[in-house]
N, C-alpha and C positions, 0 to 999 in steps of 0.2 A: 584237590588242594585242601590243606586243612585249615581251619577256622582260623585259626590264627597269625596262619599264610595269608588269607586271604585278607585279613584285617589290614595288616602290613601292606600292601598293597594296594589297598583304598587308601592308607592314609598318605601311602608316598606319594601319590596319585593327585590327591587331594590338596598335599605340602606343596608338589611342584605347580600344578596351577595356581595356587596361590602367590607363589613366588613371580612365577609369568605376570600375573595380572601387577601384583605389586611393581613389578619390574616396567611394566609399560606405560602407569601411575605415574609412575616416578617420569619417566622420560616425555611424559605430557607436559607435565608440571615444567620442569626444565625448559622445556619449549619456548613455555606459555610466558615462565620467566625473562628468557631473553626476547623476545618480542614485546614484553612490558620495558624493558630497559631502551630497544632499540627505539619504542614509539616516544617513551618521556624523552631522549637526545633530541628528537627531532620536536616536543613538545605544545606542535599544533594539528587539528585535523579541519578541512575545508568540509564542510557539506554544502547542501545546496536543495532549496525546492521544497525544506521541511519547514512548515509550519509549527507552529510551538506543540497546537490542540489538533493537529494531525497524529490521529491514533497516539495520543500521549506525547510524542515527540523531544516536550518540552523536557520529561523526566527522564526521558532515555539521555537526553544530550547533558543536565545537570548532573545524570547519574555518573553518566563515564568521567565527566569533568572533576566530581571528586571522590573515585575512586581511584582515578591512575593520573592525577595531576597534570592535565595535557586541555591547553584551552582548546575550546572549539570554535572555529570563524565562521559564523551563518550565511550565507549567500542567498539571496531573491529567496526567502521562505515563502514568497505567493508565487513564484515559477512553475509551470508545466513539465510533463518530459520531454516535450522538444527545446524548452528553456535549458533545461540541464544538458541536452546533447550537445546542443551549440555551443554551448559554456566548456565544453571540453575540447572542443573544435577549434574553439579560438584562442585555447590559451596553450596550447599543445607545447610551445615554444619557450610557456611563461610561467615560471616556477612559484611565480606570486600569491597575496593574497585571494585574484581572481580565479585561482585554475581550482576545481573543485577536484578531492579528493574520493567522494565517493558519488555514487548515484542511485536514487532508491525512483524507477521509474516503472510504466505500467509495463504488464506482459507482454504485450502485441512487438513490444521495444529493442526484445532481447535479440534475435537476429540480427536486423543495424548494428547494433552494437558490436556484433562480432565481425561482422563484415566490412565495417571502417577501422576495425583494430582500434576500438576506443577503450577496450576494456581490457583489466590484466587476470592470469586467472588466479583463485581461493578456495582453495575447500576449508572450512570452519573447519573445527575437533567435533562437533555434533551433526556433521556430514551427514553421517548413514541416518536419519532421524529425520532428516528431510528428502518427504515423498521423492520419486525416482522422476515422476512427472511433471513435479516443481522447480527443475534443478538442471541445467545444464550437468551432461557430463564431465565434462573436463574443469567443470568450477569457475566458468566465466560470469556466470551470472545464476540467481537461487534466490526462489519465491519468498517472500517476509512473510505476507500477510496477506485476508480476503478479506471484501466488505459484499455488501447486496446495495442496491440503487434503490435508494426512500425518496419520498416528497418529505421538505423539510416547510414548516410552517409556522410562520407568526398570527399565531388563532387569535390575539388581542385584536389584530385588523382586517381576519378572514372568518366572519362569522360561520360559512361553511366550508370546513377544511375538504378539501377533494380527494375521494377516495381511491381514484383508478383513472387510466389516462385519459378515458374519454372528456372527464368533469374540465381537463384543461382548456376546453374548447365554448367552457360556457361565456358568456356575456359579464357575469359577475366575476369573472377574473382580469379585466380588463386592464392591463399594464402591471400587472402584479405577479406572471412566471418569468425565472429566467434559469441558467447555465450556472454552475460553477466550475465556466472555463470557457475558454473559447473552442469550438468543436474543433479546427483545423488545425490545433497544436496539443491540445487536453487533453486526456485519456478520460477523466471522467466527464468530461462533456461528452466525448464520441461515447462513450457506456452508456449516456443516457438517449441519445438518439438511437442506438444499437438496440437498447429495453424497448423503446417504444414500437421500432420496427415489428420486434418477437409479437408483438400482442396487437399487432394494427394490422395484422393480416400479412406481412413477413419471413423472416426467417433467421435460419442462424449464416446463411448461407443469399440471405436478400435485403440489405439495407433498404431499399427505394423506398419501402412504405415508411421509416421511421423519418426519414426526408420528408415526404412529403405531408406526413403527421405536422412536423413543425412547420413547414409552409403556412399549413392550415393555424397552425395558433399564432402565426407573425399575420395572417391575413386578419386574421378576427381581432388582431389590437393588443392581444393579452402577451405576446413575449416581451420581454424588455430584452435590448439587449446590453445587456451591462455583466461582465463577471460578477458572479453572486459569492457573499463570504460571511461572514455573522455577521458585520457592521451595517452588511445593505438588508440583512434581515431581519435587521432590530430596529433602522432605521423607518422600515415600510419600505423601501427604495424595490426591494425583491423582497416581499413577504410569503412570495411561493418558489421555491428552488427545486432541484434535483441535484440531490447527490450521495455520495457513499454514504450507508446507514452509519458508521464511526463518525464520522464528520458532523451528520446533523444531532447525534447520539451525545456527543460532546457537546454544542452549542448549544443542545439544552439542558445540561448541567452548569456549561459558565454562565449561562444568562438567568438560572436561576427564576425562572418567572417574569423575569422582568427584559422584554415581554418573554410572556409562554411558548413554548416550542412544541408544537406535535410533529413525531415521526410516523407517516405512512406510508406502509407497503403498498403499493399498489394492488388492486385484489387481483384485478385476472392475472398478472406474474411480475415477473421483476428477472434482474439478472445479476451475477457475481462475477467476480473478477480478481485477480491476483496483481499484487506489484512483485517487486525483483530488483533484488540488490544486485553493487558491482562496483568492482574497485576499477577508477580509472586507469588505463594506460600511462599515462602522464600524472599519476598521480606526484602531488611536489613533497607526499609524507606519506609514503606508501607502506611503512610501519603502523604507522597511527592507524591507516584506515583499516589492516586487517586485525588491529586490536580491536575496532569498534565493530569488527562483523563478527569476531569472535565473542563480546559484549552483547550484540543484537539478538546472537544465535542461542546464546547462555541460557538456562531454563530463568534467570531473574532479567535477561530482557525482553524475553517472550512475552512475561510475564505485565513489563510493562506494556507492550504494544494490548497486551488483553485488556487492562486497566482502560486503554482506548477506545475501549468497545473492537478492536478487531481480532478477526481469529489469528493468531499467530498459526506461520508453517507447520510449525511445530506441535501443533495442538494435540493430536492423536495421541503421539509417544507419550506426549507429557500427561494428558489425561489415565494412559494408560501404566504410567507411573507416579499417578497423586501428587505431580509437582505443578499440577495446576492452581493459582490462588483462590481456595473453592468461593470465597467472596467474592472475586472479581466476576468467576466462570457465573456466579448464579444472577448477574448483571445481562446478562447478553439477551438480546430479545429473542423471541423466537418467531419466524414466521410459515404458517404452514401451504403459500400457495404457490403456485408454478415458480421455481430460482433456474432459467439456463448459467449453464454453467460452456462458454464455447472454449473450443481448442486453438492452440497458440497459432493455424493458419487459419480458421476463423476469423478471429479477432483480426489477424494482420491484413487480412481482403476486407473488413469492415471499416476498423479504421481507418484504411488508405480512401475507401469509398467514401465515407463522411467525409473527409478533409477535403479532397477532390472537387468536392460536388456541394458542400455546403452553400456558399455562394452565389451557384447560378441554379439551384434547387430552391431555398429557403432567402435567400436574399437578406439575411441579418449580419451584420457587421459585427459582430462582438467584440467588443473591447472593455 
């Protein structure tokens, strides 16, 4: 073929992939257009379970608010994922302000969900960009974000901040650890008794020792059981927590010092966890909510959930396409000692065992 054959040929080549992609551009766009038109008709979306200073939260819900002129109706922002399940359960019938439109709940969760047909499915437009292992097949449900499990601390009233699990067990913590949750409904509450199991002679595969780990700290005086949140951390009420490193990572930026918040890793390990979106079954504005997973999934809502200190799903792609906010990214702590990371029936035999057993194991009422 000759040179100039061949030139022809690359460039036809070249023009018609161009045209393709242009071509499938366009018909995104279009999409993404009528689905902004159908969510403003319908012009509210229900969540539910989001705290404001949960991984950002606050800015993703002001963002979508006005960017695409659609209020947002907050529900129980201090609710659990079993809070949100039931909220779905109960309003199945009821198109109202109560019936939540979307659910952002832990891992372990996703199954149920399919199984009671609580959920409808969605594959965002940034689909293939979220891991294979994060993501329901068929788009029922798909990982948001990851945290690690920190000790969260008000050092103004804990002159020795505790490094690692054993310290919760001393005398000078005497009524000053608690929960941020109730372990029989919480995901991060069970993550936290889950972590302690891994490193209290346990397993991923053995809750019983992290049961009886807190036995042992409600015997020695030092658990409170009270839900822990910033307010009971600032207050002294729970000056020592456990919870997702974004969470306490935030509450010492709003508190500002006042008092002081250290975040510690537990040294001998720690563990991670994933939550997961999903648009309800009964959703009462099921436009809205896949405009807002379409919003969530965007490389600029990732971006806020980074802002939160958490890793967005999407982190890799995005890192691997410099659409990371390199300010935000150079915020994120590092820590370099034992993180399990368990699998989605891990978690769901763990979970079910803490909630099960908390009770007539540990004997704390949390409320």
């Amino acid at each position: 073929m000759r040179k100039n054959q061949l030139f022809f040929l690359v460039l036809f080549v070249m023009v018609f992939a161009f045209a393709a992609f242009s071509a499938a551009d366009v018909a995104a766009q279009d999409a993404l257009d009528e689905l902004i038109a159908a969510a403003q008709a319908e012009g509210t979306l229900t969540t539910i379970a989001l705290p404001r200073d949960w991984c950002n939260y606050g800015a993703a819900i002001d963002g979508f608010k006005a960017k695409y002129g659609i209020e947002v109706n907050e529900l129980n922002p201090d609710g659990a994922s079993a809070d949100e399940i039931e909220a779905v359960k109960a309003n199945k019938d009821n198109k109202g302000p109560q019936a939540p439109d979307v659910l952002d709940v832990g891992y372990s969760f996703g199954p149920q969900l399919i199984e009671e047909g609580l959920v409808q499915p969605y594959k965002v437009s940034t689909w293939d960009s979220i891991p294979n292992d994060a993501k329901h097949p068929d788009g029922y449900w798909y990982g948001d974000y990851y945290g690690i499990m920190a000790f969260e601390v008000n050092s103004d009233l804990v002159e020795n901040v505790p490094q690692d699990w054993a310290d919760l067990l001393k005398p000078e913590y005497k009524n000053q650890f608690a929960l941020s949750g109730d372990p029989r409904v919480s995901t991060q509450a069970q993550m936290s008794v889950y972590a302690a199991s891994l490193y209290n002679g346990g397993s991923l595969d053995d809750v019983t020792p992290g049961l009886d780990f807190f036995k042992q700290i409600n015997e020695a005086g030092n658990f409170v059981p009270l839900i822990a949140k910033q307010a009971t951390v600032a207050k002294g009420e729970t000056p020592i927590i456990m919870r997702w490193d974004y969470n306490a990572l935030a509450d010492r930026d709003v508190l500002d010092s006042n008092p002081t918040i250290e975040v510690v890793y537990p040294a001998s390990g720690t563990i991670a966890g994933i939550y997961i979106q999903a648009i309800s079954a009964y959703a009462p504005h099921p436009n809205a909510a896949k405009l807002w997973m379409e919003y969530l999934y965007s490389d600029e809502g990732q971006n806020i959930w980074l802002s939160g200190y958490c890793h967005p799903i999407r982190f890799e792609d995005m890192k691997a396409r410099s659409a990371l906010d390199p300010e935000t990214e150079a915020k994120l702590p590092s820590f370099d000692g034992p993180v399990a990371f368990p699998s989605l029936e891990q978690l769901n035999a763990a979970n079910a065992a803490i909630a099960e057993n908390w009770m007539a194991a540990v004997g704390a009422d949390v409320k």
